[in-house]
PyMOL Python script that loads the backbone (N, CA, C, O; Angstrom):
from pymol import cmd

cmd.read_pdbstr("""\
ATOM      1  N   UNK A   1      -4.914  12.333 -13.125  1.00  0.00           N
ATOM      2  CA  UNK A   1      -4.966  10.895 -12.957  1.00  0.00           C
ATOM      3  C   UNK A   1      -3.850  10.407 -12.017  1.00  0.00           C
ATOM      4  O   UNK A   1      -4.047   9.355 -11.408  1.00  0.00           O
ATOM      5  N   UNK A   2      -2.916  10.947 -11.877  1.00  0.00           N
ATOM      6  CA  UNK A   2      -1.480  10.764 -11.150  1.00  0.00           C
ATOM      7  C   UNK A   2      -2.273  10.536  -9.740  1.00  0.00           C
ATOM      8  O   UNK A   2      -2.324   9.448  -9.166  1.00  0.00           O
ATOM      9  N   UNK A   3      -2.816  11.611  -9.327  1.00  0.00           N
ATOM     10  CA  UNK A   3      -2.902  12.300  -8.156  1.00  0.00           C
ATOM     11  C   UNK A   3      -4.243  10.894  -7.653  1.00  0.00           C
ATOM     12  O   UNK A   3      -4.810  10.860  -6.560  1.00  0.00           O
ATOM     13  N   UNK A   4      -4.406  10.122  -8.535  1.00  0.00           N
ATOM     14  CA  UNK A   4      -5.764   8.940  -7.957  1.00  0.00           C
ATOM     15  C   UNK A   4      -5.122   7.968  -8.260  1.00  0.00           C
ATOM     16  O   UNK A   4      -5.787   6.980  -7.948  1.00  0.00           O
ATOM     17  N   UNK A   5      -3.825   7.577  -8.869  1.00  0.00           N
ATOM     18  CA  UNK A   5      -3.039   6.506  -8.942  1.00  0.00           C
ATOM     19  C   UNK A   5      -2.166   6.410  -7.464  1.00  0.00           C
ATOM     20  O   UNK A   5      -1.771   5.313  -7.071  1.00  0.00           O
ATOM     21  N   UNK A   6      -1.948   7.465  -6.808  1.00  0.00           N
ATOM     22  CA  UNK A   6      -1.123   8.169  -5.636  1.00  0.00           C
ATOM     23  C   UNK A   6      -2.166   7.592  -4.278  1.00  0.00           C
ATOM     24  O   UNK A   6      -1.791   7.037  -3.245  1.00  0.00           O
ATOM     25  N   UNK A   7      -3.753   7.991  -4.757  1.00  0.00           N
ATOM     26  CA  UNK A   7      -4.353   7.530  -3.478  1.00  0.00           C
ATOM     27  C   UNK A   7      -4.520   6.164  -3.564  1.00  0.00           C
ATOM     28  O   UNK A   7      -4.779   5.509  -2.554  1.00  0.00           O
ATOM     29  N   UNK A   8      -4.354   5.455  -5.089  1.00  0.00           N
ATOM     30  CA  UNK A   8      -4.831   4.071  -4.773  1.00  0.00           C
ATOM     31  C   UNK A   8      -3.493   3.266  -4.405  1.00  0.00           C
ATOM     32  O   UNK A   8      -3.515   2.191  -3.807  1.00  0.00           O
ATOM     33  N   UNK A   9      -2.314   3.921  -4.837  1.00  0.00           N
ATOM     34  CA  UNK A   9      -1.197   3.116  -3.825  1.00  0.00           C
ATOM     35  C   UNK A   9      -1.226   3.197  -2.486  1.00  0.00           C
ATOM     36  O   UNK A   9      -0.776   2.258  -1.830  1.00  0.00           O
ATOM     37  N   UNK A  10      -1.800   4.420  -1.805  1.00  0.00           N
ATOM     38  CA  UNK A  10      -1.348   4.749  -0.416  1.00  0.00           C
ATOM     39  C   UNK A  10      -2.559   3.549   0.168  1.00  0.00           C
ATOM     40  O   UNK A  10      -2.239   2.623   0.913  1.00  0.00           O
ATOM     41  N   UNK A  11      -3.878   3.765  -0.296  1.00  0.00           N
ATOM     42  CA  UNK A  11      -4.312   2.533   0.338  1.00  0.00           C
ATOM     43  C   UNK A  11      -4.079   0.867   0.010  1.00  0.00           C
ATOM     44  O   UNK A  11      -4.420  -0.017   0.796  1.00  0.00           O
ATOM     45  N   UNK A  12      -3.454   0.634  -1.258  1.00  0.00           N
ATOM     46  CA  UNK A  12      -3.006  -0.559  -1.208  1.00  0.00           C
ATOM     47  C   UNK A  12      -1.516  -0.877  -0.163  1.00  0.00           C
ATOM     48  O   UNK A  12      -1.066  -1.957   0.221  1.00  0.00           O
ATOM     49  N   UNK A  13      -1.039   0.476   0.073  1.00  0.00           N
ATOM     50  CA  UNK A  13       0.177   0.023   0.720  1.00  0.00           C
ATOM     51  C   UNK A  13      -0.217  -0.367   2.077  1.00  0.00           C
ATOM     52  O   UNK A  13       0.674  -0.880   2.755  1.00  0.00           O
ATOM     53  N   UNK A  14      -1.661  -0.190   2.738  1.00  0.00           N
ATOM     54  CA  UNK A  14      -2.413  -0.927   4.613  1.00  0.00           C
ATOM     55  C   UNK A  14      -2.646  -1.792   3.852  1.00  0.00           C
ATOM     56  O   UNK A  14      -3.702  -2.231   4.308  1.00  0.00           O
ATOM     57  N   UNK A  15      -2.381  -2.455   2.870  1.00  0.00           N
ATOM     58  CA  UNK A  15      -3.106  -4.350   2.782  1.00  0.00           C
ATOM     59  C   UNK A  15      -1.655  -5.117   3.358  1.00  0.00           C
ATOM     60  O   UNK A  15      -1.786  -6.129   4.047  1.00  0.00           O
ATOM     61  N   UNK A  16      -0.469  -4.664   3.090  1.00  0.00           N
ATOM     62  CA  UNK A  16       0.812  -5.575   2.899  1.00  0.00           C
ATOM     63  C   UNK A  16       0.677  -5.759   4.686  1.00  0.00           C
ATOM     64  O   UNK A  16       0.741  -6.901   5.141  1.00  0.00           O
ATOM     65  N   UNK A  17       0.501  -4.643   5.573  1.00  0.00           N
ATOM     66  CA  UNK A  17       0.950  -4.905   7.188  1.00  0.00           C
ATOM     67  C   UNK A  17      -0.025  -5.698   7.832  1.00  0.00           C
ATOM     68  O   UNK A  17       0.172  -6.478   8.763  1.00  0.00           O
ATOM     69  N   UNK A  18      -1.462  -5.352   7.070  1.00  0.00           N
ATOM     70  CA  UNK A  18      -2.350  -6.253   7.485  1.00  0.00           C
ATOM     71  C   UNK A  18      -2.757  -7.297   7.451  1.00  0.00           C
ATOM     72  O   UNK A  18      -3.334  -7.808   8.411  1.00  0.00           O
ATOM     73  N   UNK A  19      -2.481  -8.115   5.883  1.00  0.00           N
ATOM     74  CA  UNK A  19      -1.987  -9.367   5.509  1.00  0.00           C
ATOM     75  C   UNK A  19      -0.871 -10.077   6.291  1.00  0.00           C
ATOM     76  O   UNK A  19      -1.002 -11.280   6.519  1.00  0.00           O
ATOM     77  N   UNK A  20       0.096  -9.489   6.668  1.00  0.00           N
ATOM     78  CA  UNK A  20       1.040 -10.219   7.569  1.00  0.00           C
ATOM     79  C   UNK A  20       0.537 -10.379   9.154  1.00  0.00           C
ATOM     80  O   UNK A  20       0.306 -11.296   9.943  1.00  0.00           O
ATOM     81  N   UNK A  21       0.511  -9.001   9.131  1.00  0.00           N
ATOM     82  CA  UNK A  21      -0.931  -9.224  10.782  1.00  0.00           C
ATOM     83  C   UNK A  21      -1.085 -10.663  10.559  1.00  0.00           C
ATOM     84  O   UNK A  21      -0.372 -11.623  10.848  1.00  0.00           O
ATOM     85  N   UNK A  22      -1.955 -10.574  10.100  1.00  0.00           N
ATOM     86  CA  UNK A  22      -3.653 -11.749   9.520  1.00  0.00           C
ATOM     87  C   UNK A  22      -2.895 -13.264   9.602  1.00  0.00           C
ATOM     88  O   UNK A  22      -3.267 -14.141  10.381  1.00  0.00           O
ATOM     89  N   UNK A  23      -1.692 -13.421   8.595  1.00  0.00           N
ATOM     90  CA  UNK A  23      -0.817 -14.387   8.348  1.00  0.00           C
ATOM     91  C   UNK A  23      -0.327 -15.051  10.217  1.00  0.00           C
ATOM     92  O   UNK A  23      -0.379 -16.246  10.509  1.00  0.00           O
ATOM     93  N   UNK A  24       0.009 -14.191  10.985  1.00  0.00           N
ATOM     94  CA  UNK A  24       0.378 -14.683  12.347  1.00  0.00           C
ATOM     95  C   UNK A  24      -1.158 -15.103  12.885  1.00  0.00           C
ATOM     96  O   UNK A  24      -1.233 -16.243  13.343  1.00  0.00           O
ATOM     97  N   UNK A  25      -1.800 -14.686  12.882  1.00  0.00           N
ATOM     98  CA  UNK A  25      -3.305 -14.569  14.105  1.00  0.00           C
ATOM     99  C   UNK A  25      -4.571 -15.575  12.970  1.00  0.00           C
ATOM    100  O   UNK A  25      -5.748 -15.832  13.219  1.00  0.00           O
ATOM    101  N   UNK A  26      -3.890 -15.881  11.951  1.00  0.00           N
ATOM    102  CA  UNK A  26      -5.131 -17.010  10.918  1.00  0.00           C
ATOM    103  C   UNK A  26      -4.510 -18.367  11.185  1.00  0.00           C
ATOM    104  O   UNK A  26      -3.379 -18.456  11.664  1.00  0.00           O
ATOM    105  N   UNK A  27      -5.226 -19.393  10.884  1.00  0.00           N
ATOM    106  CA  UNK A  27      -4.645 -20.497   9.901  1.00  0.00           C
ATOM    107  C   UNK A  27      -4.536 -20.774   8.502  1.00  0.00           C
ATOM    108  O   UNK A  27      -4.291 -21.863   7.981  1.00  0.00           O
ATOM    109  N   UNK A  28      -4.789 -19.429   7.827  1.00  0.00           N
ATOM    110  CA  UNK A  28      -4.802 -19.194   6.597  1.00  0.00           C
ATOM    111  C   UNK A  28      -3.142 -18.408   6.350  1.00  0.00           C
ATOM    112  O   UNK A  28      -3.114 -17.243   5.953  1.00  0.00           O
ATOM    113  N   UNK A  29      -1.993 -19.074   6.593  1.00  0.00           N
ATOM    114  CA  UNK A  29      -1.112 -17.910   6.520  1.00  0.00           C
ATOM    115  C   UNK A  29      -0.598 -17.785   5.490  1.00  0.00           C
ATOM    116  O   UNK A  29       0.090 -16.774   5.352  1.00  0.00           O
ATOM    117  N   UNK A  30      -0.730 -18.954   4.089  1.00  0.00           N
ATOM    118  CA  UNK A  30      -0.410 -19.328   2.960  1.00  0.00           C
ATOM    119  C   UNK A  30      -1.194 -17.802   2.377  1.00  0.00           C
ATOM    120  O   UNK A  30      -0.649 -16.698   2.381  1.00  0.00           O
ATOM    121  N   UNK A  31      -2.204 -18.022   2.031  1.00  0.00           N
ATOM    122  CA  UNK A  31      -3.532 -16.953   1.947  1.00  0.00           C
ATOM    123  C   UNK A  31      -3.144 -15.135   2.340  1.00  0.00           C
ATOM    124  O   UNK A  31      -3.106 -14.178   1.568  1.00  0.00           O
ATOM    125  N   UNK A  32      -2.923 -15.190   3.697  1.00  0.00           N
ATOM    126  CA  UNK A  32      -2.570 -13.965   3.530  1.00  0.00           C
ATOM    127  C   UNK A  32      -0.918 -13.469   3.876  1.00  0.00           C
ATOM    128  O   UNK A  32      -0.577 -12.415   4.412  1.00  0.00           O
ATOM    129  N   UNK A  33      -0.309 -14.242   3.539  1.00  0.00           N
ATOM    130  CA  UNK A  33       1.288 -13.736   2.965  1.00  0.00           C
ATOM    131  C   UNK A  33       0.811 -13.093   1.454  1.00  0.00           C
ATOM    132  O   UNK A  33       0.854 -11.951   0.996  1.00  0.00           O
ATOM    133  N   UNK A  34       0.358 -14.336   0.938  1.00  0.00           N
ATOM    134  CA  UNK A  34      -0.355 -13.916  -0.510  1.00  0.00           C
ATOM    135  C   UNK A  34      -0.855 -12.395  -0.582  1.00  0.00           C
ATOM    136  O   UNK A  34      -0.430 -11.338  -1.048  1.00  0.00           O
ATOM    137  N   UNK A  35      -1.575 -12.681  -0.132  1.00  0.00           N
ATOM    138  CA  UNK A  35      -2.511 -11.350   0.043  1.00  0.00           C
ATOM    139  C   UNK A  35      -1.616  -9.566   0.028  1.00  0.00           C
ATOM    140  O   UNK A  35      -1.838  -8.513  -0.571  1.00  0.00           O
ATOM    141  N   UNK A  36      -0.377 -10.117   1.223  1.00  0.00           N
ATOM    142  CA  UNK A  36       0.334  -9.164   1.672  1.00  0.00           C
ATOM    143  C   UNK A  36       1.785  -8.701   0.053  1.00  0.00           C
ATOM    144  O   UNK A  36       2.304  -7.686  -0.413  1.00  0.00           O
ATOM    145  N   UNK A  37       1.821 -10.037  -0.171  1.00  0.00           N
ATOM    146  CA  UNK A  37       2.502  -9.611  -1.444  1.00  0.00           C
ATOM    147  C   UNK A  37       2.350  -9.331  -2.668  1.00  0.00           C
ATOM    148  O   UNK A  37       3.255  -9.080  -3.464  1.00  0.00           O
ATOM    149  N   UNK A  38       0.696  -9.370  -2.975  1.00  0.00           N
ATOM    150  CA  UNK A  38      -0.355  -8.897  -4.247  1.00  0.00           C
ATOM    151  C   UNK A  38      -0.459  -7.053  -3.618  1.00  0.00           C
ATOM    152  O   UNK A  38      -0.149  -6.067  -4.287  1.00  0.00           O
ATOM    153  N   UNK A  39      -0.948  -7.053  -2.272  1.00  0.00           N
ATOM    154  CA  UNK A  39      -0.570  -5.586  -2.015  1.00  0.00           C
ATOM    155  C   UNK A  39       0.181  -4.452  -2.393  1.00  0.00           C
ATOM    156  O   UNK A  39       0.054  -3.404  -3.027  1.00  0.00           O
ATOM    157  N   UNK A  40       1.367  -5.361  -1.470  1.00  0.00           N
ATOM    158  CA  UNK A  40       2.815  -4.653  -1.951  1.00  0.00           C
ATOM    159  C   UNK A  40       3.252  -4.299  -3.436  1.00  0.00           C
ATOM    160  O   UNK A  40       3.819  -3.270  -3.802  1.00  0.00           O
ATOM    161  N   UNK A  41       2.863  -5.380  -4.207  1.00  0.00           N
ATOM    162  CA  UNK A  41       3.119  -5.085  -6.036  1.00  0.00           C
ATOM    163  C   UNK A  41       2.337  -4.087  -6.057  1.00  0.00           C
ATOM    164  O   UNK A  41       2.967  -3.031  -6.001  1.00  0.00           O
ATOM    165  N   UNK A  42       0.909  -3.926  -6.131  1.00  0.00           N
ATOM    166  CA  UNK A  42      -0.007  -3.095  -6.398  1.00  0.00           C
ATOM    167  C   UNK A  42       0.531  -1.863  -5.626  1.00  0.00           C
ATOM    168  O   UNK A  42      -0.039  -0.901  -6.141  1.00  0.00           O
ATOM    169  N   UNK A  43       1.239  -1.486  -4.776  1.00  0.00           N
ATOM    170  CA  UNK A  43       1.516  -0.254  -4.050  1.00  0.00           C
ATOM    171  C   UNK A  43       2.860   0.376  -5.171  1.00  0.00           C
ATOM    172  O   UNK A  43       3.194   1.462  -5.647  1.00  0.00           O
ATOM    173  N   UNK A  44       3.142  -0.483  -5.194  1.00  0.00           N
ATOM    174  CA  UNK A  44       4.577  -0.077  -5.741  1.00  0.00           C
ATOM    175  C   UNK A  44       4.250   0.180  -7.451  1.00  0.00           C
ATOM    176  O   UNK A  44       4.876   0.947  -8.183  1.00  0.00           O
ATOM    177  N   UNK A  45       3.096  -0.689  -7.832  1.00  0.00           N
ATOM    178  CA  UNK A  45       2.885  -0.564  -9.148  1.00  0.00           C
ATOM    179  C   UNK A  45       2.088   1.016  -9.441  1.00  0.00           C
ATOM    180  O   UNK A  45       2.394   1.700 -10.418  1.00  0.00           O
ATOM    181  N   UNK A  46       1.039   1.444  -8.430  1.00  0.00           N
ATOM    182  CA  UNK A  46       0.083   2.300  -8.737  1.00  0.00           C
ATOM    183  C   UNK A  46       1.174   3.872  -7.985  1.00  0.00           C
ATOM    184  O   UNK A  46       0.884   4.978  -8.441  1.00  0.00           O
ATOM    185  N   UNK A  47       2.211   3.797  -7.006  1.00  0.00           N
ATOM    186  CA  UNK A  47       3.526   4.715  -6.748  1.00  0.00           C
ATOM    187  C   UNK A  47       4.257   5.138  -7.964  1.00  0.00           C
ATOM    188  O   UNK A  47       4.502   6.321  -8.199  1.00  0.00           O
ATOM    189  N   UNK A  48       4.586   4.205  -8.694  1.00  0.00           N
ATOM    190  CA  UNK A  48       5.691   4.070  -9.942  1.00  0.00           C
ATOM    191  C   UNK A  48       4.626   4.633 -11.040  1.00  0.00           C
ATOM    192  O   UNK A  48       5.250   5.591 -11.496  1.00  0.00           O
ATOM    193  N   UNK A  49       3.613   4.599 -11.597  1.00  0.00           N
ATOM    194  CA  UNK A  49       2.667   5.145 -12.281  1.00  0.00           C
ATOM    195  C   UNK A  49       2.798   7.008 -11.815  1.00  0.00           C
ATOM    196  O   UNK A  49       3.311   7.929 -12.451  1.00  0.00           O
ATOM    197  N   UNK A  50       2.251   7.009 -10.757  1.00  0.00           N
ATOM    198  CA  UNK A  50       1.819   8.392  -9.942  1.00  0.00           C
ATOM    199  C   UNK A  50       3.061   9.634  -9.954  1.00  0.00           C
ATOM    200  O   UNK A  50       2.991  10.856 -10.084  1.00  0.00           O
ATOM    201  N   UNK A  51       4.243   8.661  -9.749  1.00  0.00           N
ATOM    202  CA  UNK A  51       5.131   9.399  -9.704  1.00  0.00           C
ATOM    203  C   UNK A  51       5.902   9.613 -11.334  1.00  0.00           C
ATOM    204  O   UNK A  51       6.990  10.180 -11.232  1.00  0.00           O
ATOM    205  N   UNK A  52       5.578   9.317 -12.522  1.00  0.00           N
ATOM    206  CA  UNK A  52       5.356   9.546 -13.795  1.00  0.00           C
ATOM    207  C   UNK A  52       5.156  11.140 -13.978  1.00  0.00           C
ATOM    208  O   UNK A  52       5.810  11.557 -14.934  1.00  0.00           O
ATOM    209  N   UNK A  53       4.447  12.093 -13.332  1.00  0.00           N
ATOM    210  CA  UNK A  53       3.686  12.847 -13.626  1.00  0.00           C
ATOM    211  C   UNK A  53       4.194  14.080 -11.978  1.00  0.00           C
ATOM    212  O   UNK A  53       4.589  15.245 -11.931  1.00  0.00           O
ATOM    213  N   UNK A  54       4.021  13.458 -11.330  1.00  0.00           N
ATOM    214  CA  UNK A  54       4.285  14.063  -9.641  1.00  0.00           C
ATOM    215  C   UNK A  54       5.734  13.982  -9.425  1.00  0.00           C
ATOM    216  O   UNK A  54       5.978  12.900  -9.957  1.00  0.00           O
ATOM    217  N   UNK A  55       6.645  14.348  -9.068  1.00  0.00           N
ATOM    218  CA  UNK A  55       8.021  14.584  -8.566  1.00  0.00           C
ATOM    219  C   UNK A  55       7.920  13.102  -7.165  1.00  0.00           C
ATOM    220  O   UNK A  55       7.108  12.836  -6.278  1.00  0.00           O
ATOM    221  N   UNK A  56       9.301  12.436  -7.677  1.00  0.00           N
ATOM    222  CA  UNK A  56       9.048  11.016  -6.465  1.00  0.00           C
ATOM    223  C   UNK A  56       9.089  11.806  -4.833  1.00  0.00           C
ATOM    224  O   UNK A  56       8.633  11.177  -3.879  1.00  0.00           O
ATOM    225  N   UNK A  57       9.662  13.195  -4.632  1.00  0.00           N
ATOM    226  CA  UNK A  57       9.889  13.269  -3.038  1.00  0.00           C
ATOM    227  C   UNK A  57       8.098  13.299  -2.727  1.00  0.00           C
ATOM    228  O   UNK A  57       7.515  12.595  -1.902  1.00  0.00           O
ATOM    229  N   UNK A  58       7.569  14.166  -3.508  1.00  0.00           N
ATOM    230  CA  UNK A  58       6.041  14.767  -2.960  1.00  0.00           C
ATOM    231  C   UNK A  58       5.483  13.621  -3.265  1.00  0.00           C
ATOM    232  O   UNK A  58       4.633  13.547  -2.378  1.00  0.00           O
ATOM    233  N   UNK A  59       5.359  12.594  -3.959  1.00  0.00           N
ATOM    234  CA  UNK A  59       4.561  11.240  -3.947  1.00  0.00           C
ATOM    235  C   UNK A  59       4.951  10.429  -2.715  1.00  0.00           C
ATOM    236  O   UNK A  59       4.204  10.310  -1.744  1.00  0.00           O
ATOM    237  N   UNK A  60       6.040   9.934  -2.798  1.00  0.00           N
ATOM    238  CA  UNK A  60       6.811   9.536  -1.516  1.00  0.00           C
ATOM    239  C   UNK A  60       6.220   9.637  -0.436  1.00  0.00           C
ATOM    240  O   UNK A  60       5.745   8.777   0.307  1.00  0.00           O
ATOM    241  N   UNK A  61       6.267  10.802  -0.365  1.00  0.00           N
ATOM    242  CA  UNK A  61       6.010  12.026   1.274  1.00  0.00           C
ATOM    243  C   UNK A  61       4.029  11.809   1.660  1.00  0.00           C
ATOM    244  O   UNK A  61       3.465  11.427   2.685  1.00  0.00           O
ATOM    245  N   UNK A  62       3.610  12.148   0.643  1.00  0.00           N
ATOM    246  CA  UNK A  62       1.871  11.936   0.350  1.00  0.00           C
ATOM    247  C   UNK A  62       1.676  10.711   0.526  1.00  0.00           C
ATOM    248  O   UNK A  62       0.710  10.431   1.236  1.00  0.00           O
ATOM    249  N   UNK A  63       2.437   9.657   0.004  1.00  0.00           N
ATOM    250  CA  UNK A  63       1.908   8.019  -0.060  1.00  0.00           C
ATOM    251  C   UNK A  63       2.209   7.824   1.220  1.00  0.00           C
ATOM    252  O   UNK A  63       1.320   8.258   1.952  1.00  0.00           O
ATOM    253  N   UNK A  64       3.204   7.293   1.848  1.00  0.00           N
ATOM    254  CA  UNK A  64       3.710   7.540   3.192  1.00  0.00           C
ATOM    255  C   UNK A  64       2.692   8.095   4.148  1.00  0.00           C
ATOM    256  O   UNK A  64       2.134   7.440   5.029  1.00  0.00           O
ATOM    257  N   UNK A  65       2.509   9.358   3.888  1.00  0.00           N
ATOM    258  CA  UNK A  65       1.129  10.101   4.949  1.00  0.00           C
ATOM    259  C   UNK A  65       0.023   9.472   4.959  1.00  0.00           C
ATOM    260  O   UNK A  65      -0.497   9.001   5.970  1.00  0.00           O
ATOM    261  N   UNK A  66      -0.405   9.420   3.871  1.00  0.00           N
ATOM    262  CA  UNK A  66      -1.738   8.757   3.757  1.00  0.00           C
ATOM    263  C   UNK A  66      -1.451   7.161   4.661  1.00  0.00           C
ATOM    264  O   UNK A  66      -1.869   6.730   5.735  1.00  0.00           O
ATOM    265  N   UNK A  67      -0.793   6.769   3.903  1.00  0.00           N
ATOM    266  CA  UNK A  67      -0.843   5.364   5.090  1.00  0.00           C
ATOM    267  C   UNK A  67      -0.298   5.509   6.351  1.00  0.00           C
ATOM    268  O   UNK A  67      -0.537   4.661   7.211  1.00  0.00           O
ATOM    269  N   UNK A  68       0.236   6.237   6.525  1.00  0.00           N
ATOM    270  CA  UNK A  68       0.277   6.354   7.940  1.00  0.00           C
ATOM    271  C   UNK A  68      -1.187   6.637   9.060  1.00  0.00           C
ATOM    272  O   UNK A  68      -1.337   6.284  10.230  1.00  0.00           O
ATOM    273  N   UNK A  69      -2.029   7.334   8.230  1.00  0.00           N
ATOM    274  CA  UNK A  69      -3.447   8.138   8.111  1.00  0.00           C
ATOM    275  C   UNK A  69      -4.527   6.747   8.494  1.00  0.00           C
ATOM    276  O   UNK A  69      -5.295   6.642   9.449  1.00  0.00           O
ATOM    277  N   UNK A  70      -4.277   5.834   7.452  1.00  0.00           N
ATOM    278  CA  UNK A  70      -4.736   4.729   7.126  1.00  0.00           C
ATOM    279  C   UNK A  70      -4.549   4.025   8.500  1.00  0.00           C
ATOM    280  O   UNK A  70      -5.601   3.707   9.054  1.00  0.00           O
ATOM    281  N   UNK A  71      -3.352   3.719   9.164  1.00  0.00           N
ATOM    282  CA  UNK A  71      -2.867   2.789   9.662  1.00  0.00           C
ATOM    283  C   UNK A  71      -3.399   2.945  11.136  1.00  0.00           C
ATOM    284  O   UNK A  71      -3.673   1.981  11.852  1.00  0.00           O
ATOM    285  N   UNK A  72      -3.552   4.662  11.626  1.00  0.00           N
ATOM    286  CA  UNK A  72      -4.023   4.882  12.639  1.00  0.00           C
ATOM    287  C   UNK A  72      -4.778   4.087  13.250  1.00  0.00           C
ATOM    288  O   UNK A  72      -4.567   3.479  14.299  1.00  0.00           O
ATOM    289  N   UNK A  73      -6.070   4.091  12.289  1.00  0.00           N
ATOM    290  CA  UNK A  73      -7.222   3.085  12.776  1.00  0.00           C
ATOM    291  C   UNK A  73      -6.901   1.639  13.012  1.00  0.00           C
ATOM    292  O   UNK A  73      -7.627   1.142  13.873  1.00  0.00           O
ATOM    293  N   UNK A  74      -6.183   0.978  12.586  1.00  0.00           N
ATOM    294  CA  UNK A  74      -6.150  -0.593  12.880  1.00  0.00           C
ATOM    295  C   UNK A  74      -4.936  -0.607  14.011  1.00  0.00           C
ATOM    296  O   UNK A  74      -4.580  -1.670  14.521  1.00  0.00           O
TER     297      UNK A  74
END
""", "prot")
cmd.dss("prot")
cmd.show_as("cartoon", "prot")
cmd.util.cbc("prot")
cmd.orient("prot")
């Protein structure tokens, strides 16, 4: 379960850069600051879970990759 708490932080952690994106280029910037800081909790909440069970360097290192992985595309 660690190891799917690990992937669902790494993709909540592309909502926080993209929400701020969004926040400059919307007129919604109230909306997605929001957005970007419901992310960020959820990254840090579903990291702090994952790493319960996983050693923090190899979660760290994996969460990190993956969004980096993530980030390519946008």
């Amino acid at each position: 379960m660690s190891w799917f708490y690990l992937l669902i932080a790494a993709v909540f952690e592309t909502g926080w850069p993209v929400g701020l994106k969004m926040a400059q280029l919307s007129s919604f910037k109230i909306s997605w600051i929001i957005f970007a800081a419901v992310t960020m909790l959820l990254s840090g909440l579903f990291l702090y879970l994952a790493q319960k069970t996983i050693p923090i360097g190899t979660a760290y290192a994996v969460w990190t990759g993956i969004g980096v992985l993530l980030k390519i595309g946008h």
